[in-house]
Backbone bond lengths (Angstrom), bond angles and torsions (degrees), N, CA, C in turn:
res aa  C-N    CA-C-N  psi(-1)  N-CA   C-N-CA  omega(-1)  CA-C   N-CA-C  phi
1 X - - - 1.449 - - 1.522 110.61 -
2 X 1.478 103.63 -22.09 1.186 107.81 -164.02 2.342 117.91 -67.18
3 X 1.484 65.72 -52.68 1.460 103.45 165.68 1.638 120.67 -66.02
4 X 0.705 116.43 -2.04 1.992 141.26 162.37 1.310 100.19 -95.34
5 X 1.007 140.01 -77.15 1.330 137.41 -164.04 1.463 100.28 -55.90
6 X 0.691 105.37 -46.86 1.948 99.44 -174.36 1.467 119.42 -83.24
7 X 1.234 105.11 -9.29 1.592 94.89 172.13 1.803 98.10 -110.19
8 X 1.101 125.37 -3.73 1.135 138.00 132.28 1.881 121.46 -29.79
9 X 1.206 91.30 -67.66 1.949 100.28 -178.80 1.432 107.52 -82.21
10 X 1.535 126.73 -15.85 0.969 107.20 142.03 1.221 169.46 -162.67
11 X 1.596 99.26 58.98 1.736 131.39 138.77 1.740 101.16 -56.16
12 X 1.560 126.82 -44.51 1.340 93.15 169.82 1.345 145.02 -92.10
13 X 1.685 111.92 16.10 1.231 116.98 170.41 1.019 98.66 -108.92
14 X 1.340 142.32 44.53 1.511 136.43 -150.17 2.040 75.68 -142.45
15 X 1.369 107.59 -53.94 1.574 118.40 -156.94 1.217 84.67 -83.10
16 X 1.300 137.23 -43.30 1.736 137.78 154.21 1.623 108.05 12.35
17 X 1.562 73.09 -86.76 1.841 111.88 -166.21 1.193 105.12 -69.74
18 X 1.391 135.72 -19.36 1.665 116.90 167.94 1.577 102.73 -107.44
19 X 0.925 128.94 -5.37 1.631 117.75 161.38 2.004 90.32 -70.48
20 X 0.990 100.95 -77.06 1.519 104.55 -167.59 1.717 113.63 -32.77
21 X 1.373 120.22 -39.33 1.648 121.97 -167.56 1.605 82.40 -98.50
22 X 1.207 145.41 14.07 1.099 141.73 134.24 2.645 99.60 87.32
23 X 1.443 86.99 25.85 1.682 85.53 -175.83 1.556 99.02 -99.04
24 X 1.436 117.91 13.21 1.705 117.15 161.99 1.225 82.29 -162.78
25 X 2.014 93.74 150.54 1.044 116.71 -173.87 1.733 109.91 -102.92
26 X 1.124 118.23 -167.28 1.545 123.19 -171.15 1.655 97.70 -85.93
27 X 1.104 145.91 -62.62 1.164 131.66 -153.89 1.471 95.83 -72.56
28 X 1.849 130.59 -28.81 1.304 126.54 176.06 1.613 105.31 -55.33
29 X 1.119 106.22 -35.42 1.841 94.71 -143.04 2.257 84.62 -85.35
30 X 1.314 110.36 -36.79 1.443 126.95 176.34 1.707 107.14 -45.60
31 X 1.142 111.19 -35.24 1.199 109.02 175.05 1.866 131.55 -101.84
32 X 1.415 101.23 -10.94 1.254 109.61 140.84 1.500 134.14 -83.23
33 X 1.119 110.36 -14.23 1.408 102.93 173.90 1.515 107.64 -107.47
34 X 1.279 121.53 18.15 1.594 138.92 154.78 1.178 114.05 -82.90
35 X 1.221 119.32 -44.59 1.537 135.54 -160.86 1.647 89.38 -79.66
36 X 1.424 125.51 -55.21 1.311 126.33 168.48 1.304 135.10 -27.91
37 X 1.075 81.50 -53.18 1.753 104.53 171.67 1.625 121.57 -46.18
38 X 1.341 83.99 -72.93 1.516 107.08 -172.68 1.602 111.79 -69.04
39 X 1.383 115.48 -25.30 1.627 113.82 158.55 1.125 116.16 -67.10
40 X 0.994 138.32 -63.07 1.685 151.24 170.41 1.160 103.67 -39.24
41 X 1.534 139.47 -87.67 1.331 110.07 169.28 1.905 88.00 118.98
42 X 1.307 110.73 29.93 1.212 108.74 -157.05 1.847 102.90 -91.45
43 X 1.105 116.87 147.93 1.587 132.31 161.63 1.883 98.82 -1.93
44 X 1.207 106.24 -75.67 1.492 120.35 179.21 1.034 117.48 -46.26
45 X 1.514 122.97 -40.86 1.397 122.50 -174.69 1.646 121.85 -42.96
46 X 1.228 107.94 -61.26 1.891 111.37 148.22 1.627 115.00 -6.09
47 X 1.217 114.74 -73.19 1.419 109.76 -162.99 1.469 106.76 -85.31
48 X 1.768 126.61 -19.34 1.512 128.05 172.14 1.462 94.93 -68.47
49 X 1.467 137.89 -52.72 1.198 118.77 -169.84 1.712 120.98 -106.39
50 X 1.362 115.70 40.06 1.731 139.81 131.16 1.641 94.60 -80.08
51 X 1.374 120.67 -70.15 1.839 107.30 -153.41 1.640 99.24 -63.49
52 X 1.393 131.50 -30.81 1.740 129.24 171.38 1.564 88.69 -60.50
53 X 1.410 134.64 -57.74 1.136 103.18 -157.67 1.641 124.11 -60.18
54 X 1.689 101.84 -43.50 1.293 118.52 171.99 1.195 119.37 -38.74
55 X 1.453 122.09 -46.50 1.509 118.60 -176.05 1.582 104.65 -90.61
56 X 1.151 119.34 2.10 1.837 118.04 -174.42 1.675 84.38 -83.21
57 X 1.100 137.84 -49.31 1.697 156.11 -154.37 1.586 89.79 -84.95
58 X 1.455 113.92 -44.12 1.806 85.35 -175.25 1.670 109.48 -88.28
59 X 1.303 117.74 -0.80 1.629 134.80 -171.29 1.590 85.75 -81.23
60 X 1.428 126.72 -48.82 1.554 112.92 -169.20 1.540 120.11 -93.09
61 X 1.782 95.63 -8.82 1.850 85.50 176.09 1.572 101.49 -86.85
62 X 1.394 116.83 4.96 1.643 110.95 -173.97 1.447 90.69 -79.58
63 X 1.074 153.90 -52.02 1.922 156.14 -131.22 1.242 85.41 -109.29
């Protein structure tokens, strides 16, 4: 676990520093750390894919 958490902190100061020096953009880096998610399969994943669903449902009552 230990070893999760830390390569955890840093892949995200890693995505930090290239959002910030601007060599990936936001919807790039948004969709790798989606894709993450949903491979992993983690505890959290549950509540990331309720708030995707939520906004998939307000994306179709807009059209």
């Amino acid at each position: 676990m230990v070893v999760t958490l830390s390569a955890v902190a840093l892949f995200g100061v890693l995505t930090f520093v290239l959002l910030r020096s601007r060599y990936v953009g936001p919807l790039s880096a948004l969709a790798v750390f989606l894709f993450g998610f949903f491979t992993a399969d983690t505890g959290a994943s549950t509540a990331i894919r309720a708030a995707l669903g939520a906004l998939l449902d307000a994306a179709q009552s807009i059209s």
